[in-house]
N, C-alpha and C positions, 0 to 999 in steps of 0.2 A: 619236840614234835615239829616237823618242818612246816613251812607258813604255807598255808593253804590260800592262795590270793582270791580264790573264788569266793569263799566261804567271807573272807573279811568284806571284799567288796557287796553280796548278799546279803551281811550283818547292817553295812553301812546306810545302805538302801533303806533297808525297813525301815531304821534308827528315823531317815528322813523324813519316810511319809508318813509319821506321827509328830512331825513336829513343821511349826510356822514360823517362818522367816518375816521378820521386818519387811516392809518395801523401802524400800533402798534407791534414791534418785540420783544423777549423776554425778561423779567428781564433784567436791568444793573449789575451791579455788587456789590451794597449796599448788604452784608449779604446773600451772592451765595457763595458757595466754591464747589471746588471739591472733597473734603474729608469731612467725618463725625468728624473726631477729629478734623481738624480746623475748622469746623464751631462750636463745642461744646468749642473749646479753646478764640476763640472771642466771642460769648456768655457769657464766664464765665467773659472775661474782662471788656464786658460791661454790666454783671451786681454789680461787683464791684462798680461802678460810680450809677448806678438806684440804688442800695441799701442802699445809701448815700446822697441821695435827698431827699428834703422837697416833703409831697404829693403837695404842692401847683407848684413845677416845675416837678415833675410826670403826674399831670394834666394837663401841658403845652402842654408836649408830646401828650397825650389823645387827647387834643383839635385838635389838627392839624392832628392827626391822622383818627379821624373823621372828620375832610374840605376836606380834601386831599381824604378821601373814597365819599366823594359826590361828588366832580369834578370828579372824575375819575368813577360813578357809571356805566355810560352809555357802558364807555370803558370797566371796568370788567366785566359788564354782555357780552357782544360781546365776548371778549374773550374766555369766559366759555363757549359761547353756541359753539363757532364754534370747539375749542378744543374738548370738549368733545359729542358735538354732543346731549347734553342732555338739557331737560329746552326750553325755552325762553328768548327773551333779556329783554322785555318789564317787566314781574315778577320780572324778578333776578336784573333789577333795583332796583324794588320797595323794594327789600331785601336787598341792599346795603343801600340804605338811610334809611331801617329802623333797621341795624346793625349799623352805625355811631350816629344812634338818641338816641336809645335806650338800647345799651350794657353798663350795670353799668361802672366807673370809681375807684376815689380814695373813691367817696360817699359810696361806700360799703366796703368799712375798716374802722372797728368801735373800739372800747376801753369797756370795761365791767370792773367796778369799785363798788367794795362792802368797805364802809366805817364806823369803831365801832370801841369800847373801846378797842379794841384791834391793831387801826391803818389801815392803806389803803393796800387793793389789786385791783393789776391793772391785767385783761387781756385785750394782744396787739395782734395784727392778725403779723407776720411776713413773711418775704421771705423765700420761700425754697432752690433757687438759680437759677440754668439752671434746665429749665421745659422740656423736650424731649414732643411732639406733634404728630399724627397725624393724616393725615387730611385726608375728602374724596373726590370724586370727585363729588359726586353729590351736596354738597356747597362749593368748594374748597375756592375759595376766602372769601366768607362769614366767614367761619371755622376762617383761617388767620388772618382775622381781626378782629373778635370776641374773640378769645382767646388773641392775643396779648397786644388788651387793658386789660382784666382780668387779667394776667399775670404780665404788666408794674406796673398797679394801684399797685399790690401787692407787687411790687420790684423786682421781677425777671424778668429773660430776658426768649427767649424761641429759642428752635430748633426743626425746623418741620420737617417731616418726608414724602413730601405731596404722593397724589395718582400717581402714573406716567401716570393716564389717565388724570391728569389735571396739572399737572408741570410748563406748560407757563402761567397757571392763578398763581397758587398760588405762584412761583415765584416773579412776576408781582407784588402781595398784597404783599410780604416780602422785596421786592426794595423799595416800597412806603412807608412802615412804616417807613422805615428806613430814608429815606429822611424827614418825616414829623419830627421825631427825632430830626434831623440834623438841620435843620430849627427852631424848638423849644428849640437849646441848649442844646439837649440829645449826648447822644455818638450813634455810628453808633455799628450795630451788637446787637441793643436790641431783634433782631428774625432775626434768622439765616436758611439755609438748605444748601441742596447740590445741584448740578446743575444736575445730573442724580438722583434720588431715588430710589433704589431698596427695597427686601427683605432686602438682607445686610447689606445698610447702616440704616437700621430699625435697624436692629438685635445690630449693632453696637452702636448705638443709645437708645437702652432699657438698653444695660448690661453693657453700659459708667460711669464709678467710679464718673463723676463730676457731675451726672446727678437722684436726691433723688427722682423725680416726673416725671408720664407719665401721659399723658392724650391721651387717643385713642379715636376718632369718625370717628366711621365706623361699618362694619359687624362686626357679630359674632366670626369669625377666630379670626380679629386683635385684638381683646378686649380679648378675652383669651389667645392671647400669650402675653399682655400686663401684665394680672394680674396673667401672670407665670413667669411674671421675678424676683420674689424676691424682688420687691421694690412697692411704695405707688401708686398705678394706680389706677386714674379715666377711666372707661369706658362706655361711651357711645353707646350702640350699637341698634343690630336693633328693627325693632318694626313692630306689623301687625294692627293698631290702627280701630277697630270697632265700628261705630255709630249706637247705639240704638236710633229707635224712636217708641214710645209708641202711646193709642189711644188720649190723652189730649196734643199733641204737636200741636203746629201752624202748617200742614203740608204742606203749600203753603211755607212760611218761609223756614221749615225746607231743603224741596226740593232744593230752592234757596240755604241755605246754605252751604249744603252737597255738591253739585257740585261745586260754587265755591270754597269749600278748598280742593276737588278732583282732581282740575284742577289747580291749582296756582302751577305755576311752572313744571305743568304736571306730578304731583304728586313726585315733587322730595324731601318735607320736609319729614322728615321721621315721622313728626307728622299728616302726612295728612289721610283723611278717606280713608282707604283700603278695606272697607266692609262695608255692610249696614244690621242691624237685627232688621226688622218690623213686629210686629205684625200683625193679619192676617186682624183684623176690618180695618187697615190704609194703609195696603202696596199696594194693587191696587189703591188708591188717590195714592199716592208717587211717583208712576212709573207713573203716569199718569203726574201730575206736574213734573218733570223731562223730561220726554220728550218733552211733549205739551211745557212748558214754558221754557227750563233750557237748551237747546241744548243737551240733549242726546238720542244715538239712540238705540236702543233695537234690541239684537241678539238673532237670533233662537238657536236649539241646534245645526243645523249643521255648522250655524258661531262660536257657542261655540268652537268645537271641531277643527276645521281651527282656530282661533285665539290662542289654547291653545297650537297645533302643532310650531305655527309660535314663540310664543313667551315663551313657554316652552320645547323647541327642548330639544329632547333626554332626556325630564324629569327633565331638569335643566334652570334657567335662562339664556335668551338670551339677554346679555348685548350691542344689537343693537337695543332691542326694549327699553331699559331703559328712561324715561325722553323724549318720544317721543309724541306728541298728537296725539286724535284719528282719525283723519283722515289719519295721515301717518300709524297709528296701521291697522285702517281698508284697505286702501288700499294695508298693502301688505298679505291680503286674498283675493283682487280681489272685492273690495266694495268703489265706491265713492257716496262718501256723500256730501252736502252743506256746505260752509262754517263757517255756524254757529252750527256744532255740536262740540263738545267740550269735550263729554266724550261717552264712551259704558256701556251700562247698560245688565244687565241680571238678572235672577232668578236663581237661583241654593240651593243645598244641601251646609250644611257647609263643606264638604270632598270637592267638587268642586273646583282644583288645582287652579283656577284661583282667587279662593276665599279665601282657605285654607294658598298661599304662597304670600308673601309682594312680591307684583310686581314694586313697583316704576311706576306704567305709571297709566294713567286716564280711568281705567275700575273697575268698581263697582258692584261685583255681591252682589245682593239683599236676602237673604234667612229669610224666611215666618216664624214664629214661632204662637203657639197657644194662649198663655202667657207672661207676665211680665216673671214669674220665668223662661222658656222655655227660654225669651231673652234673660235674664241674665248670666244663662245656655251654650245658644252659644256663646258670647261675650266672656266671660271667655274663653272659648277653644279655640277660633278663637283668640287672643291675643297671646296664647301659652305662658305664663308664664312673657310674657317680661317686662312688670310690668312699658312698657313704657308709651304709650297714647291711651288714649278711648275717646268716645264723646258719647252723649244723647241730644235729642231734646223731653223735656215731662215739664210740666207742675206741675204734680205731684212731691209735695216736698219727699215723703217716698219713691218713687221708684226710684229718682234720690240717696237719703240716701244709699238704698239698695243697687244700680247701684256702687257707688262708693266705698262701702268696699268691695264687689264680685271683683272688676274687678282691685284694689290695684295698680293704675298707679301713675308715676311720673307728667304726667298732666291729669287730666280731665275737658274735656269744655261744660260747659251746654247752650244748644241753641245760638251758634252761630258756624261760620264756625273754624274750625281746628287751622289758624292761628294768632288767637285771641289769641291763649295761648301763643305765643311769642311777643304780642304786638301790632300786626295789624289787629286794629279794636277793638282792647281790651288791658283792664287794664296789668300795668304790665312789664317786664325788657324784653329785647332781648335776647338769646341765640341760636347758633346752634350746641354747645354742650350738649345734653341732658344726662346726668349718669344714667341711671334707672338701669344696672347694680349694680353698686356701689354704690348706694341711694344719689348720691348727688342731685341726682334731675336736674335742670336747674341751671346750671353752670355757676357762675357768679369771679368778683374780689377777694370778700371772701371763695371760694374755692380754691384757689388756695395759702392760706397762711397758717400755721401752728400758732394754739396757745400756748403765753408762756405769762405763768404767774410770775407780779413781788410783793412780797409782804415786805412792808413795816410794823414792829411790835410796838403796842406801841406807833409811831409818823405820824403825816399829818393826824389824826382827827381832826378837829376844831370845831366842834360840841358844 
C-alpha cells in the first residue's frame, strides 16, 4: 500500500493533542559557553580524542546520537515550533526521526585504491578539525543534528553559530549530542556554541585561526560572508524551487503531491514547491484537483493584493508570516476558512511578487504557459539562478531530459512530492544542508573531509 503522507501526518497530530509534554528549559551546560574562543578551544580538544578513534567507536557516538534524537523527537519539534513560532510539531517530528534514520554515518567514508606494477595508492577521506557551522532557524535543530553526525563520522568536531531566532532549540540539539557522546564513551564538546549568538560571535567564528572549514545554511547574506572569509565554505543557501507539470502527467496524483510538499512543515524545507508552471491544456484540471480534492483555497486578486501587503510589508519579507499555515495566513486579511484548507492557491504572472520571491509559507501561485519550451522558459527564471531545487510531474521521458539540463539543480524530483528527495517517501540519504551554492550538492559525512592520498612505490602489489 503506498505511504499516504497525509494521512500519517493527520494520525500524528491527533496522537499529540492527547498527549503533555514536559516543560523543558534551555540547554544544560554539555558544549554551551559564553565565548566563541572557548567554545572553539574545547572543540579543538575534543577533536583531538574523535580524530583518534576507530570508525567503529565514532559510530558508537552516531548510534546513540540518533536514540537520543528519536526520544527526544516530540520534545524538539515543541520546542522549535513554540520558539520560533514557525512549522508545526506534528511534521518537524516526522523530520527528526527521519534525520536520526537517514543522515549517513561512518558508511560514508570510503578508501579509493588503484593497484599495478608499480605498487599501491591509497585514497583516505580525513578530518579537517573544528568545522565553524551555521545554522538556521527555520530547521534549527534538524540542521544540528544533521551536520554533527557528518562531522563526527568524519572526525571532526563542530561549532555552531545558530540563528538567535532558534537558540533554545538548537542549543537543546548541542546538550544532547553531547550527552549521547558521553554515554557512548566519547569526550564531551564534540559540538560546541555559545550561549547568546550574535553577528559577532559569527564573525569571530569564521576568521578563528583553529577553524579551516565553514558550512553556512541559511539566506543569501550568510553564505556570502561565509565564502568571503578567505577560507573553504560550504554554502547552502536559498532556493525558489518551481514545479512543472506538463499535458502526460497523472494530474490527480500530481495535485495531491504538490500540495502535500507545499504544506509539510508549512513550507519551511527550503526544498519545498514555491511555484507551480502548468501548461494551459492541464492547469484548469490542476487548480480544480487542488482545491476540490487537496484542501486548497483559491484567492481573487483583491485577496492577492491584501495577502501580498500583509506578508510582503513594505516590499520586503515579513518574518511573522514565515512558517505559518494558511488559515492563520488567511486570517490575518480578514478570511476564515475550514479547517481542512491547508494551502492558498492563485493564478498569476511570473513578475507576481508572491510568486516571483521564496516565501517560506504555503501559498502557491500557479502561472499558465502555452508550452513545454514556454514552461521550461519560466522555471528557469522563477528559480533565479539558484541552481538549488526543481520538481516536474510528466510523464514524458525527453521533456523531463530537457527539464533537467534547463533548470541545472542540485535536486531534481520527478513525480512525486518535494520531500522525497531527502528520503521521505523516497530513495536516498537525509540532509538539511543542501550546498547548491558550492556544488556539493546534499551534504553528507564525506563532505566534510579532505582527501589525501598515500602512495606506496614498487611494494603491496600481490598480483
Amino acid at each position: 500500500m503506498p505511504l499516504n503522507e497525509k494521512m500519517v501526518q493527520d494520525v500524528v497530530k491527533e496522537v499529540l493533542a492527547s498527549m503533555k509534554f514536559p516543560e523543558v528549559e534551555a540547554a544544560g551546560e554539555h558544549g554551551v559557553f559564553e565565548d566563541m574562543d572557548e567554545a572553539v578551544l574545547a572543540a579543538g580538544r575534543a577533536q583531538k580524542v574523535i580524530r583518534k578513534m576507530s570508525m567503529d567507536q565514532r559510530e558508537k557516538i552516531i548510534s546513540a546520537i540518533r536514540r537520543k534524537t528519536h526520544e527526544n523527537a516530540e520534545t524538539l519539534a515543541r520546542i522549535g515550533v513554540e520558539e520560533t513560532g514557525m512549522g508545526n510539531v506534528g511534521d518537524k517530528i516526522l523530520k527528526h526521526h527521519l534525520v536520526a534514520d537517514k543522515t549517513p554515518g561512518t558508511e560514508d567514508i570510503t578508501t579509493t585504491a588503484w593497484s599495478g606494477d608499480r605498487g599501491l595508492t591509497l585514497v583516505e577521506m580525513g578530518p579537517f578539525g573544528v568545522i565553524g557551522a551555521i545554522t538556521p532557524c527555520t530547521n534549527p535543530s534538524e540542521t544540528v543534528i544533521c551536520n554533527s553526525i557528518g562531522m563526527i563520522a568524519g572526525g571532526n568536531t563542530v561549532v555552531f553559530n545558530p540563528h538567535p531566532a532558534a537558540v533554545k532549540t538548537s542549543l537543546f540539539a548541542v546538550n544532547m549530542i553531547n550527552e549521547a557522546s558521553l554515554e557512548a564513551g566519547g569526550p564531551d564538546h564534540v559540538a560546541c556554541s555559545v550561549a547568546k549568538p550574535t553577528i559577532e560571535s559569527g564573525n569571530i567564528m569564521m576568521n578563528h585561526k583553529d577553524i579551516p572549514l565553514i558550512a553556512a545554511t541559511g539566506g543569501p547574506g550568510v553564505v556570502t560572508a561565509v565564502l568571503s572569509s578567505g577560507k573553504r565554505g560550504i554554502g547552502a543557501g536559498a532556493g525558489n524551487p518551481p514545479v512543472l507539470v506538463d499535458e502526460t502527467a497523472d494530474i490527480r496524483k500530481a495535485a495531491r503531491d504538490i500540495v502535500n510538499g507545499c504544506v509539510f512543515d508549512n513550507n519551511l524545507p527550503c526544498i519545498a514547491e514555491k511555484e507551480v508552471v502548468a501548461l494551459d491544456g492541464i492547469a484548469d484540471e490542476l487548480i480544480h484537483d487542488m482545491s476540490a480534492e487537496n484542501g486548497c483555497y483559491i484567492i481573487g486578486k483583491d485577496e492577492q493584493e491584501a495577502l501580498t501587503a500583509v506578508v510582503l510589508a513594505g516590499g520586503k519579507l515579513n518574518r511573522k508570516c514565515v512558517g505559518r499555515d494558511a488559515r492563520t495566513l488567511l486570517s490575518m486579511i480578514g478570511i476564515t476558512v475550514p479547517p481542512d484548507i491547508r494551502c492558498i492557491v492563485f493564478e498569476g504572472e511570473k513578475e507576481h511578487p508572491l510568486i516571483a520571491t521564496e516565501l517560506m509559507m504555503p501559498i502557491l501561485g500557479i502561472v499558465r504557459v502555452k508550452d513545454f519550451d514556454e514552461a521550461v522558459e519560466t522555471a528557469v527564471w522563477l528559480e533565479h539562478g539558484n541552481r538549488h531545487s526543481a520538481h516536474i510531474h510528466s510523464k514524458n521521458i525527453d521533456n523531463i531530459t530537457k527539464y533537467a539540463k534547463a533548470i541545472d539543480t542540485a535536486i531534481l524530483v520527478k513525480n512525486a512530492p518535494s520531500y522525497a528527495a531527502i528520503g521521505f517517501g523516497g530513495e536516498g540519504f537525509c540532509t538539511f544542508t543542501i550546498a547548491s551554492r558550492t556544488g556539493e550538492g546534499l551534504t553528507s559525512a564525506s563532505t566534510f573531509t579532505k582527501r589525501r592520498r598515500c602512495v606506496m612505490s614498487d611494494s603491496l602489489c600481490i598480483r
